[in-house]
RODO-2510 file (C-alpha; in nm, 4 decimals, decimal comma):
residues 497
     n   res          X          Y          Z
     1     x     8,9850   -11,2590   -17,0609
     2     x     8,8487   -11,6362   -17,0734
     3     x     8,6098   -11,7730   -17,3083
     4     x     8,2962   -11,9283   -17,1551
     5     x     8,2033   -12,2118   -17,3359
     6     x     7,8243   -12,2137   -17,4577
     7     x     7,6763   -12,5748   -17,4812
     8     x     7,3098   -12,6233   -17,5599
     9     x     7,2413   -12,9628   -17,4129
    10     x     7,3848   -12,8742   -17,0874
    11     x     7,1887   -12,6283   -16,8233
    12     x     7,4101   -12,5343   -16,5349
    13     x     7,3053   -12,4361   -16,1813
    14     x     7,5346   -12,4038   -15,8619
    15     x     7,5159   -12,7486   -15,7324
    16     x     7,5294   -12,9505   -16,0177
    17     x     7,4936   -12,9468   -16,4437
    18     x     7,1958   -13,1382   -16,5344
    19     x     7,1853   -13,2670   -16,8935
    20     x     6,8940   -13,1851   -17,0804
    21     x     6,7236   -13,3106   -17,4247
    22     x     6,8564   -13,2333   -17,7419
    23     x     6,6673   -13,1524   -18,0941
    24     x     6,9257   -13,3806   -18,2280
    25     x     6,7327   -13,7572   -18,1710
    26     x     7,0597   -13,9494   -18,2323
    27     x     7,2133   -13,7528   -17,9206
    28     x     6,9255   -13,8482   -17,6428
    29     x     6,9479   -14,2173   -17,7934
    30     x     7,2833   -14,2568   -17,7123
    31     x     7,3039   -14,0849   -17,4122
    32     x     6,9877   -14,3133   -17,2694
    33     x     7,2134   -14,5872   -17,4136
    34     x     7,5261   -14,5167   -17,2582
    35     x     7,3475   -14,4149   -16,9024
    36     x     7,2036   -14,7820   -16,9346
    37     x     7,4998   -14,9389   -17,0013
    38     x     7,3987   -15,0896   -17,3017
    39     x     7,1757   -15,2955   -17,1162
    40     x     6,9853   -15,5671   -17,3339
    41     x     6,6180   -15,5095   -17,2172
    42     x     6,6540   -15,1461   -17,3170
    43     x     6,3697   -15,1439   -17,6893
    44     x     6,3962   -14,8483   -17,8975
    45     x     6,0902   -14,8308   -18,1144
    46     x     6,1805   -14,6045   -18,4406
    47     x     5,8702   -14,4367   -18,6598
    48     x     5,8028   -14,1305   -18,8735
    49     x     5,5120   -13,8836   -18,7924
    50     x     5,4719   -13,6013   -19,0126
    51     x     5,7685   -13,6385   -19,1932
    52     x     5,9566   -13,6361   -18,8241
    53     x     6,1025   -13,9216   -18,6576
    54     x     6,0122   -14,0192   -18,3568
    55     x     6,1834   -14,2643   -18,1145
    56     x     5,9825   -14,4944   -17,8826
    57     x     6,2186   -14,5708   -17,5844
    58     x     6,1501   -14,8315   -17,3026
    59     x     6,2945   -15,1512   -17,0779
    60     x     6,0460   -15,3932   -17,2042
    61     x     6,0955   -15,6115   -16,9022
    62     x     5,8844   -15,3634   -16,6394
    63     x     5,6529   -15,2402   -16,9401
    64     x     5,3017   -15,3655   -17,0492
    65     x     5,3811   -15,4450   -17,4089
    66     x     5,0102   -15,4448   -17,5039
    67     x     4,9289   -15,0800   -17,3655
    68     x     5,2487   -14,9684   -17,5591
    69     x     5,1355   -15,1413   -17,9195
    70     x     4,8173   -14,9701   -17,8695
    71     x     4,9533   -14,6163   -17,7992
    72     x     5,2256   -14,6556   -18,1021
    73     x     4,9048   -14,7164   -18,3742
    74     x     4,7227   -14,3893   -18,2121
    75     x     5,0357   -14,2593   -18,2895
    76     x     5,0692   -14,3466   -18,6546
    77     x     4,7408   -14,3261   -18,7421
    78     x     4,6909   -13,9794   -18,6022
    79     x     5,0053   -13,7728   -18,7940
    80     x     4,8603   -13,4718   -18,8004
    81     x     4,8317   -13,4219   -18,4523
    82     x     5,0373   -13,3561   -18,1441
    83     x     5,1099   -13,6974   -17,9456
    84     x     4,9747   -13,5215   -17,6717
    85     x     4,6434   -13,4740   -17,8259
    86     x     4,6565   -13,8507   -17,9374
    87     x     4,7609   -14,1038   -17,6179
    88     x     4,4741   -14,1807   -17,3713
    89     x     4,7117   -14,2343   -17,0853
    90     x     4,6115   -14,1326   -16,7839
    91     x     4,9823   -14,0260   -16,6836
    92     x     5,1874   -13,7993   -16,9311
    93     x     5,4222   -13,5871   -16,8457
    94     x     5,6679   -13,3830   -17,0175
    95     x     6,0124   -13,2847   -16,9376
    96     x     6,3437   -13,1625   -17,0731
    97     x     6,5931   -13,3460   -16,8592
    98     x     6,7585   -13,6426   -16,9713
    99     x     6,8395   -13,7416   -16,6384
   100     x     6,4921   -13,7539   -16,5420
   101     x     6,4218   -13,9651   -16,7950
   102     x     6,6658   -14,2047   -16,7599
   103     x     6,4840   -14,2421   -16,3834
   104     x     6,1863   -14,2349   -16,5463
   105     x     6,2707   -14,5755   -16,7686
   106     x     6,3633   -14,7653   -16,4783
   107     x     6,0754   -14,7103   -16,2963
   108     x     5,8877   -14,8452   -16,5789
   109     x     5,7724   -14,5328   -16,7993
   110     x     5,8158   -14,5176   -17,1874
   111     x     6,0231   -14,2613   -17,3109
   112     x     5,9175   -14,0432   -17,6754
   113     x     6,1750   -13,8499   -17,8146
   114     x     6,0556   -13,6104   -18,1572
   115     x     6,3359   -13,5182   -18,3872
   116     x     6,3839   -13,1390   -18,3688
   117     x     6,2033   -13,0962   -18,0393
   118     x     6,3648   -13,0276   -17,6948
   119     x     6,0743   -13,1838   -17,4649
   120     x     6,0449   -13,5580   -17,3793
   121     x     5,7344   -13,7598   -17,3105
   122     x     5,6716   -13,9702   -17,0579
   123     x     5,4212   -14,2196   -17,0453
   124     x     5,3149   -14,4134   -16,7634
   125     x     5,3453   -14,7814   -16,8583
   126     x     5,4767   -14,9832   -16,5692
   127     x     5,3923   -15,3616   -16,5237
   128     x     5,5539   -15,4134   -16,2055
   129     x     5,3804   -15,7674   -16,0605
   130     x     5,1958   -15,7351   -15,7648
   131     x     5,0487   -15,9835   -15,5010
   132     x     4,7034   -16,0142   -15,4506
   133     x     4,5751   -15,8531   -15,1340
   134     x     4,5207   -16,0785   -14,8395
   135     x     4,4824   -16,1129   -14,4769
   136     x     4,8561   -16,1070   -14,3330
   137     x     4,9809   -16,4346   -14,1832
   138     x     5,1109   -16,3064   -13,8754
   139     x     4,8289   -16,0441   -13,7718
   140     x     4,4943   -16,2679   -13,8373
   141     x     4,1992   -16,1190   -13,6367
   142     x     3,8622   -16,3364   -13,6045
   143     x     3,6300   -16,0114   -13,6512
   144     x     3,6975   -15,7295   -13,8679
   145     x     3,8260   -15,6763   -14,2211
   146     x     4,0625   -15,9540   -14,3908
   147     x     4,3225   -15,7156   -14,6250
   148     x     4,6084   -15,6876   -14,5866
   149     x     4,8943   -15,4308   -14,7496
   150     x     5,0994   -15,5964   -15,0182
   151     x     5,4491   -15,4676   -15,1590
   152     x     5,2540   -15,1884   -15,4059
   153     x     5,3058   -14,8076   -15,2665
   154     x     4,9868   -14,7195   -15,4901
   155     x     4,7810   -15,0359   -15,3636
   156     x     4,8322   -14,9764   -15,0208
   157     x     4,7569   -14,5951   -15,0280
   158     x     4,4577   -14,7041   -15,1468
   159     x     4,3281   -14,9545   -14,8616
   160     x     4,4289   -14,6248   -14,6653
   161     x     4,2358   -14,3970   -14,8495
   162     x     3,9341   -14,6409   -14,8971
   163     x     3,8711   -14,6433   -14,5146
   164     x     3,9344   -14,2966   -14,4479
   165     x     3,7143   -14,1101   -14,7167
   166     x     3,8603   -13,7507   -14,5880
   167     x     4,0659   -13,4584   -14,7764
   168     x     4,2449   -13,3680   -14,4899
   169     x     4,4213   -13,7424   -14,5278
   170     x     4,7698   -13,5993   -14,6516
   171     x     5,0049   -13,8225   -14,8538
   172     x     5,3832   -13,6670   -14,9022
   173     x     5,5839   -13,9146   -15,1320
   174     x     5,9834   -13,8634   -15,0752
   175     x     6,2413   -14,0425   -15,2434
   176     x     6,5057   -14,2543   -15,0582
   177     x     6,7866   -14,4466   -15,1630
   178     x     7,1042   -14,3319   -15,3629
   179     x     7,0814   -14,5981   -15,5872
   180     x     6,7597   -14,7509   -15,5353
   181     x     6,5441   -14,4963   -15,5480
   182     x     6,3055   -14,5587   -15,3247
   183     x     5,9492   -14,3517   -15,3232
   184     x     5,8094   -14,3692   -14,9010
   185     x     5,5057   -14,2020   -14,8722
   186     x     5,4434   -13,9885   -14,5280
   187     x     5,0607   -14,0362   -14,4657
   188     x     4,8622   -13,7833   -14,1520
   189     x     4,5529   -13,6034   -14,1173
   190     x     4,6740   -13,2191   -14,1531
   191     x     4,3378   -13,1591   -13,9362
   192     x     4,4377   -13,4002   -13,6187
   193     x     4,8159   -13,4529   -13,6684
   194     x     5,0380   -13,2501   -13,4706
   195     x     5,2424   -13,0240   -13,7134
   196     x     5,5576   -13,0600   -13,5204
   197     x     5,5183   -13,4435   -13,5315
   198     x     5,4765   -13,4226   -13,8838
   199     x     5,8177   -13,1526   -13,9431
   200     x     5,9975   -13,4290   -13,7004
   201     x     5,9396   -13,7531   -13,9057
   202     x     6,0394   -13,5546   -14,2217
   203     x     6,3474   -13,4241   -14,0592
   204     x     6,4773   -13,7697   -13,9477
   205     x     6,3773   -13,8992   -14,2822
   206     x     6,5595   -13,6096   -14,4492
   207     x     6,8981   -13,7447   -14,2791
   208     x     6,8649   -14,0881   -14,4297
   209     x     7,1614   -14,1244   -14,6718
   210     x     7,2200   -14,4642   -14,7549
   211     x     7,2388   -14,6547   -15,1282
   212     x     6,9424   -14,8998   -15,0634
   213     x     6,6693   -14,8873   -14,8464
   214     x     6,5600   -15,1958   -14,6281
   215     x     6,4788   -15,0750   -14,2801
   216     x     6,4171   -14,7306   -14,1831
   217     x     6,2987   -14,7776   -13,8894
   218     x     6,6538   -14,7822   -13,7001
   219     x     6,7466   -14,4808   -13,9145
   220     x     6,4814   -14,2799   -13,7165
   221     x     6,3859   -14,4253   -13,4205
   222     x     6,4521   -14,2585   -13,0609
   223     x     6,6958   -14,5543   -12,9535
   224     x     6,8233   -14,7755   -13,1097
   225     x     6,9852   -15,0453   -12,8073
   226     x     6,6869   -15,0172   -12,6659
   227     x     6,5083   -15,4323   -12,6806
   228     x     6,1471   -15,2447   -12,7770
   229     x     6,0741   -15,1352   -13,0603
   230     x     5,9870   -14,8093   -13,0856
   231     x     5,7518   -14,7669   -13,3973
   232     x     5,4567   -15,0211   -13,4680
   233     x     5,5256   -15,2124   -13,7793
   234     x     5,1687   -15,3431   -13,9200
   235     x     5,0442   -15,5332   -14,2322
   236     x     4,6399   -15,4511   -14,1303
   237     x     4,5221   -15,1051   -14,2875
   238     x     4,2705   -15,0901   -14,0217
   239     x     4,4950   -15,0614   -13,7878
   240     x     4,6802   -14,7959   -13,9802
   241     x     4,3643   -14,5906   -14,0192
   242     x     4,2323   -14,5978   -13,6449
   243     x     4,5671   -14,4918   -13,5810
   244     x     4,5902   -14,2179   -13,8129
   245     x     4,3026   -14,0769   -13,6603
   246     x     4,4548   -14,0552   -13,3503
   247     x     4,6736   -13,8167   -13,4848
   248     x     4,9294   -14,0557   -13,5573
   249     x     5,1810   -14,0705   -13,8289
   250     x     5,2310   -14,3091   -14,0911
   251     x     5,5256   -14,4084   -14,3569
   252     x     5,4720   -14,6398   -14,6250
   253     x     5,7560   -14,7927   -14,8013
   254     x     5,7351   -14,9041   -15,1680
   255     x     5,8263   -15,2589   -15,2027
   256     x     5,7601   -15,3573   -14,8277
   257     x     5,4029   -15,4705   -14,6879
   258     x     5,4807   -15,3102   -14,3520
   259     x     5,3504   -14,9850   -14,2682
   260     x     5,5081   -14,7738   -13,9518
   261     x     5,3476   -14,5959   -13,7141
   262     x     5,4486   -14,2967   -13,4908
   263     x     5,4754   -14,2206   -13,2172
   264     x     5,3555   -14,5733   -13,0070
   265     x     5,3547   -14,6574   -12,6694
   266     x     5,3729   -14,9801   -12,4852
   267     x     5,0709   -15,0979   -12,4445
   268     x     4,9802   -15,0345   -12,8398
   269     x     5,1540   -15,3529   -12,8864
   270     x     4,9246   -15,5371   -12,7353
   271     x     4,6455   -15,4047   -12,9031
   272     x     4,4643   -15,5903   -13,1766
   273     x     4,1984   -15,4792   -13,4473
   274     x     3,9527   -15,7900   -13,2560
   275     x     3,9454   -15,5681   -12,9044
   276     x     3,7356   -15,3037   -13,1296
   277     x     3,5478   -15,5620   -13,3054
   278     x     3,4270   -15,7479   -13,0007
   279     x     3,2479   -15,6133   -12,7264
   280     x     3,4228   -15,4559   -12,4405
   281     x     3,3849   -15,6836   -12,1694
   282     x     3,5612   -15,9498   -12,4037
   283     x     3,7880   -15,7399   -12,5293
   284     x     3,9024   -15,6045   -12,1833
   285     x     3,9557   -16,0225   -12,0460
   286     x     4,1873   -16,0968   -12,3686
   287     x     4,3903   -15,7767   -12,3317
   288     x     4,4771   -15,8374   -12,0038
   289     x     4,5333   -16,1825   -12,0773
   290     x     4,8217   -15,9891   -12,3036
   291     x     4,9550   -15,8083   -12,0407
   292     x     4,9664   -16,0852   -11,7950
   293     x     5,1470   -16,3023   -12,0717
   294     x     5,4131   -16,0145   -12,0698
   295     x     5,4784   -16,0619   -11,6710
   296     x     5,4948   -16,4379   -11,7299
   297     x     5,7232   -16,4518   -12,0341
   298     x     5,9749   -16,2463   -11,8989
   299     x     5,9960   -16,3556   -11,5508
   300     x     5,8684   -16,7536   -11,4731
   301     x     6,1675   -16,9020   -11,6070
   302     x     6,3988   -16,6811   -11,3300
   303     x     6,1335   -16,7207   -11,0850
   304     x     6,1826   -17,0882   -11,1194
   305     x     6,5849   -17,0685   -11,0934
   306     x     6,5471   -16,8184   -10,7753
   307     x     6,3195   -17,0735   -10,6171
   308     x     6,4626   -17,3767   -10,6526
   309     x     6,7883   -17,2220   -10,6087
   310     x     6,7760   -16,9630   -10,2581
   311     x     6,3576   -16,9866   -10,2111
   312     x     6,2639   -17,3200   -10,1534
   313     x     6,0971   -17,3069    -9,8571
   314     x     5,8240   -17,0405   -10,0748
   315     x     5,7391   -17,3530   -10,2706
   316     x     5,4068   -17,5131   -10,1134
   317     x     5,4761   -17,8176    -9,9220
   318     x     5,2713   -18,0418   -10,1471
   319     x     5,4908   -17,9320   -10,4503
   320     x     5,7760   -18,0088   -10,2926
   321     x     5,8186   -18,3623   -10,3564
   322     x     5,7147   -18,3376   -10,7122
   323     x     5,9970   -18,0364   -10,7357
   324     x     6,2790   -18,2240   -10,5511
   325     x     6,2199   -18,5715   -10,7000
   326     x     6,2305   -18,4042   -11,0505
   327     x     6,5581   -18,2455   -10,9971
   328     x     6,7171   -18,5298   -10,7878
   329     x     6,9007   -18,7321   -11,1371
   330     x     6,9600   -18,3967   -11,2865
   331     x     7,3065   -18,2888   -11,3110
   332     x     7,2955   -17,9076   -11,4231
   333     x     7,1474   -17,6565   -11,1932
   334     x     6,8246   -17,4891   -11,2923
   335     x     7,0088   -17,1915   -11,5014
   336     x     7,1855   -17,4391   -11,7906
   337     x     6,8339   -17,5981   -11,7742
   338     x     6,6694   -17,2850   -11,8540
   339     x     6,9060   -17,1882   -12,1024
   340     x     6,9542   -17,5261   -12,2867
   341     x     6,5216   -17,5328   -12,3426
   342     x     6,4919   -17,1653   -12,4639
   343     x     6,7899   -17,1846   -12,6834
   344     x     6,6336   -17,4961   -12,8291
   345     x     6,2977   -17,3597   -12,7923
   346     x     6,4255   -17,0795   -13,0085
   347     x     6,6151   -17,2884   -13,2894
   348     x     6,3056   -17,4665   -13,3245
   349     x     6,0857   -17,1666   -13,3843
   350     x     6,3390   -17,0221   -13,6349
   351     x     6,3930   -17,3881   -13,8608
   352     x     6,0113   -17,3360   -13,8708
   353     x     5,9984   -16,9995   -14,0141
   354     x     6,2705   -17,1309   -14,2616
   355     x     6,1201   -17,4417   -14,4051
   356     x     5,8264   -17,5048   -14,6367
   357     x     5,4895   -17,5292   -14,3772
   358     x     5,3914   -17,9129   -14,4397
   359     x     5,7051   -17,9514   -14,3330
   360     x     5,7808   -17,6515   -14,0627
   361     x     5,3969   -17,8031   -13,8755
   362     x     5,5733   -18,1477   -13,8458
   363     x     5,9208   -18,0456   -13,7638
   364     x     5,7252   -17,8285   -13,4798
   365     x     5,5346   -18,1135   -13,3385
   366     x     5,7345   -18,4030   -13,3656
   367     x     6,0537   -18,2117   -13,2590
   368     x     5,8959   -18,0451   -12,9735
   369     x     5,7508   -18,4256   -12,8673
   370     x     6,0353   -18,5883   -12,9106
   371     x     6,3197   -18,3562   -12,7822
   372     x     6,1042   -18,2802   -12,5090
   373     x     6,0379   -18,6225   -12,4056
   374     x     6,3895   -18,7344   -12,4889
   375     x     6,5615   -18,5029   -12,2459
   376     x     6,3189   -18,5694   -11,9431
   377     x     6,3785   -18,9625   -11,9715
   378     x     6,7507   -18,8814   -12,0252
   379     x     6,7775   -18,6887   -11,6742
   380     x     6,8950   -18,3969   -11,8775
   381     x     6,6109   -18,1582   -11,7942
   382     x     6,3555   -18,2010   -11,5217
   383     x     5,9542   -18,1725   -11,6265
   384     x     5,8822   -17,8870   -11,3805
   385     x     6,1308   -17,6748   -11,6086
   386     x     6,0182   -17,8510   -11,9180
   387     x     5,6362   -17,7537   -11,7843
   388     x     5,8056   -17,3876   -11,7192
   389     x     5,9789   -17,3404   -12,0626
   390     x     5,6155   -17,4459   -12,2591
   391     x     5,4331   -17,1754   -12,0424
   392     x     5,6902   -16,8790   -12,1197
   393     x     5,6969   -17,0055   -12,4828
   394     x     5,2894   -17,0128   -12,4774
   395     x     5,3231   -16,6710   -12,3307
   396     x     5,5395   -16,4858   -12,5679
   397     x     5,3601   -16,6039   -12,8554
   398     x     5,0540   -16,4228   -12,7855
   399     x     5,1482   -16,0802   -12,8189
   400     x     4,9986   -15,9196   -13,1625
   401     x     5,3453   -15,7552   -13,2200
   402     x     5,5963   -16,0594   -13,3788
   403     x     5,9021   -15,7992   -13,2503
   404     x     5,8027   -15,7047   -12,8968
   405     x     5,7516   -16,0878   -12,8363
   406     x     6,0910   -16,1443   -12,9785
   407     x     6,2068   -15,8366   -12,7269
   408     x     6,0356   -15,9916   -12,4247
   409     x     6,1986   -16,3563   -12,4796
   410     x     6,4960   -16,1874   -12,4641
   411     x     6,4317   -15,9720   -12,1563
   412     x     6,3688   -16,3085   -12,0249
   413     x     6,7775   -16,4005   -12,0479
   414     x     6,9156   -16,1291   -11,8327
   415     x     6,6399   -16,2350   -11,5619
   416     x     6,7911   -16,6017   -11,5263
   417     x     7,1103   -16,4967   -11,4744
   418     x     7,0340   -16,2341   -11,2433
   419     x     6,7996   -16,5276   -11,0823
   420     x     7,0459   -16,7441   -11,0530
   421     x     7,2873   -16,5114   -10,8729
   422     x     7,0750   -16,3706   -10,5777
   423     x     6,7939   -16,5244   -10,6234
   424     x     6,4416   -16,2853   -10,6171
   425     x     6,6402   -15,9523   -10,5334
   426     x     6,7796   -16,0217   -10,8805
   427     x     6,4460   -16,0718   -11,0430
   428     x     6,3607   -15,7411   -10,8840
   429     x     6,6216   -15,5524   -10,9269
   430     x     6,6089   -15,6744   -11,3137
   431     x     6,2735   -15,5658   -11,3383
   432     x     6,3034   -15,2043   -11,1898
   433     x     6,5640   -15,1908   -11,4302
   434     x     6,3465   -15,2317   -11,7257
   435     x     6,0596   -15,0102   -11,5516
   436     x     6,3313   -14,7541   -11,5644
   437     x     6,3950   -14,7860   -11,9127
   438     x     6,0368   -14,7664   -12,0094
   439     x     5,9561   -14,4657   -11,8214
   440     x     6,2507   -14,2874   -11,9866
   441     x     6,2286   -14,4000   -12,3222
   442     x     6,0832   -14,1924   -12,5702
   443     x     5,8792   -14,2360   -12,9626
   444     x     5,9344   -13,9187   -13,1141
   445     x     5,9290   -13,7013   -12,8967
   446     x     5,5987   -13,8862   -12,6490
   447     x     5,6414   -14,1415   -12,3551
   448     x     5,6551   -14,4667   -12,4424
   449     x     5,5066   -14,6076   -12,1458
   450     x     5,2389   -14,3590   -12,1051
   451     x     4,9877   -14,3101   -11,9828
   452     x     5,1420   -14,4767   -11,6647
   453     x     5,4598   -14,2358   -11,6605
   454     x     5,3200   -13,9950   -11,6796
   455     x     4,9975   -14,0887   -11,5093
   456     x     4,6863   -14,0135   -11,7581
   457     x     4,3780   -14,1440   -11,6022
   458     x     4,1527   -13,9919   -11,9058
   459     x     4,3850   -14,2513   -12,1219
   460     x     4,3391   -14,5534   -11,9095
   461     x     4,0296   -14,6180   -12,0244
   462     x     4,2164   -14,7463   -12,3553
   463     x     4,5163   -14,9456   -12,1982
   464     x     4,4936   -15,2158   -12,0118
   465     x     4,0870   -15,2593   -12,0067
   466     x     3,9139   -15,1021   -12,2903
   467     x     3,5444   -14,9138   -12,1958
   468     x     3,2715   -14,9083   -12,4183
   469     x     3,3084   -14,7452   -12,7617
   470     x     3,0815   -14,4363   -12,6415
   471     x     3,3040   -14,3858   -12,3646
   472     x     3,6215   -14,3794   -12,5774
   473     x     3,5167   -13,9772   -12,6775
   474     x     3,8662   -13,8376   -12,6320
   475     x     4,2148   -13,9052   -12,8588
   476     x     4,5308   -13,9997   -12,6297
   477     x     4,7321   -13,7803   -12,5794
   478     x     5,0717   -13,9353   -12,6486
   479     x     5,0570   -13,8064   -13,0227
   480     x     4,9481   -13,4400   -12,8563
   481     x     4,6601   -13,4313   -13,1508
   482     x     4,4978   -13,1124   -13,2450
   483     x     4,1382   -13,2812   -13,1908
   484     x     4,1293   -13,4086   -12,8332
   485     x     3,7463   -13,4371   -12,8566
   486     x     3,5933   -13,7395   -13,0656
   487     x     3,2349   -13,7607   -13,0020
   488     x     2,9962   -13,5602   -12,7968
   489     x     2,7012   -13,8018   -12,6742
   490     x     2,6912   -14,0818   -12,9484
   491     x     2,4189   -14,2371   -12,7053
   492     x     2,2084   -13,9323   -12,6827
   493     x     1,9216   -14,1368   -12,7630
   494     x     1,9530   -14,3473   -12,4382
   495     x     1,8619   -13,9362   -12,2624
   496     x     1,5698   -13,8864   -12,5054
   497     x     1,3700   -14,2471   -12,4073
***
């Protein structure tokens, strides 16, 4: 018959054997020593209490030092007590795994070991630096509130939480990240969210094995070779909160500013916090502004190449002239034209994203001035496609969404060369291809390009026009919320006059 070995400091399960603390304080030491590698920014504090010793544990680089000299003199000038009894942090917590402690260090706790005693305490003293909270760069509204998230899980649950003042608001932190260890935070209200939305974003999150985290959104959206994106990615927490109470799902990453939202459709990218802050008939002229702005980025360049190309005789007779005589010293044909500006168009947008801004602001002007007016003189590029490139360029840049206008300029590539081989049947066929695709794509589970396939007319009133707030009384129903209803008769006063 075999012997079964009986070790105290070791508590076995059927997955795995998790080590656990010892009485002996010279054991934990060296096993948080040796599970650190020895690493030099690892302080171990050493002090008696009550004729014990105790051992103060931390990585002093991720620690407020103050907050920790204060808590050791409650601690020595209290012996007779329990250190529970003593500290005034907000965030103890005990435990009897060494494993979780060693987690617990990096993320910035203090560890207290007592000599003779089989329980650890953790202390919540974590000084990770944070930036202040701002409006975000790229999503800058003229009305409305000017925060923005910033790279703190707990900072922006907050701007969350301050807007929506509601207990159903549910916030499920998971952990990602072999090696990283990355806390996401899964944020819904159980009251309007869909429960089978909620079960699906866990279960695609659930599957996410990987040793750091960067980008989950390709781990978990619907398709990924699809040129949209799929989930909106925001820095506003206004935008997060209207959306969450929509019935909409949200997953904040600690470490990252951007927030994602699911599902989305189409037209939610072109969508700002300003249509809601300005009145509707204002609201309803920009946002189809947007929408015409798609049309044009993705299709004026080809329309050009299939007209001067096959279509000539489409072109007014007054333009004519001006169209021939610019292309009479060029020696390309329209689609190297096309290609060479929006290639160049594209290197200068991403050297100014790259550089310092003083200089990025003059690199964009002068560049833009000076290649532009050095390739028209040099017969390279004629100004009707120079006039062309400027409008698509113009065009892309005023979606909200940084991505989807990335995804349209390139939409716009396939179109030229489809342009340039028969002409407008290729623009057309082109662009029934991409209807196509954004009829049958899908964001978890919900049409993408709803609520035109499938038609919604109740939802219209939210898409390409927005009606007045009173009128907006009902949720979409892309995220299929529980709540359909919003209001009853907010202008009930109008009845009673």
């Amino acid at each position: 018959m075999r012997s079964k070995k009986n070790n105290s400091n070791y508590r076995s399960s059927n997955k795995e054997i998790v080590k656990v603390v010892s009485d002996n304080l010279s054991t934990n030491i060296d096993f948080v020593k040796n599970a650190l590698f020895n690493t030099s920014d690892l302080t171990i504090r050493n002090i008696e209490k009550n004729n014990q010793k105790v051992a103060v544990l931390y990585i002093d680089t991720i620690v407020k030092s103050d907050v920790i000299e204060t808590q050791l003199q409650q601690i020595i000038n209290s012996p007779n007590e329990g250190i529970i009894n003593i500290l005034s942090n907000k965030d103890i917590k005990l435990s009897t795994s060494l494993d979780e402690s060693i987690l617990a260090l990096v993320k910035g706790k203090t560890i207290i070991f007592t000599e003779n005693e089989t329980t650890a305490v953790f202390l919540n003293t974590s000084s990770f630096e944070n930036r202040a909270v701002d409006e975000p760069h790229n999503e800058q509204v003229v009305r409305g509130s000017h925060d923005g998230f910033v790279e703190s899980l707990e900072i922006n649950i907050n701007l969350v939480r301050r807007r929506i003042n509601n207990p159903n608001l549910v916030v499920n932190y998971l952990t990602l990240g072999r090696e990283s260890d990355t806390t996401i935070a899964l944020v819904y209200v159980v009251s309007i969210a869909n429960e089978e939305l909620v079960k699906e974003v866990k279960r695609r999150l659930s599957y996410i094995d990987v040793d750091y985290v960067v980008n989950i959104e390709e781990f978990i959206e619907d398709n990924s070779f699809s040129p949209f994106p799929q989930m909106l990615s925001t820095e506003r927490p206004d935008r997060v909160a209207a959306n969450l109470m929509d019935g909409r799902v949200a997953v904040v990453t600690d470490g990252t500013p951007s927030v994602l939202v699911m599902p989305i459709t189409f037209f939610s990218f072109y969508q700002t916090p300003d249509d809601y802050n300005s009145r509707w008939i204002i609201a309803s002229f920009f946002r189809l502004m947007r929408l015409l702005s798609f049309i044009i980025s993705i299709s004026l360049p080809a329309l050009y190449i299939a007209l001067v190309s096959f279509h000539f005789e489409i072109i007014p007779i007054d333009l004519v002239f001006n169209v021939k005589s610019s292309l009479e010293y060029v020696p390309f044909p329209p689609l190297i034209e096309a290609l060479s500006m929006q290639i160049i168009l594209e290197l200068l947008r991403e050297s100014a994203i790259r550089l310092p801004s003083p200089i990025s602001q003059t690199l964009g002007v002068v560049g833009g001035l000076v290649i532009g007016t050095a390739v028209v003189e040099a017969n390279l590029v004629s100004n009707t496609m120079l006039v062309v490139v400027a409008l698509t360029a113009i065009s892309s840049f005023v979606v909200p969404d940084s991505e989807m206008g990335t995804s349209v300029r390139i939409l716009g590539f396939p179109l030229m060369f489809a342009a340039s081989f028969i002409g407008l049947i290729g623009i057309v066929f082109g662009l029934v291809i991409i209807l196509i695709h954004l009829c049958k794509l899908e964001s978890f589970g919900s049409p993408y390009f709803a609520p035109f396939a499938p038609f919604r007319s109740k939802d219209m009133k939210d898409t390409i026009y927005r009606l007045p707030m009173w009128k907006m009384n009902e949720r979409p129903k892309s995220p299929l919320p529980k709540k359909f209803r919003k209001t009853k008769n907010s202008r009930g006063w109008k009845n009673n006059e």
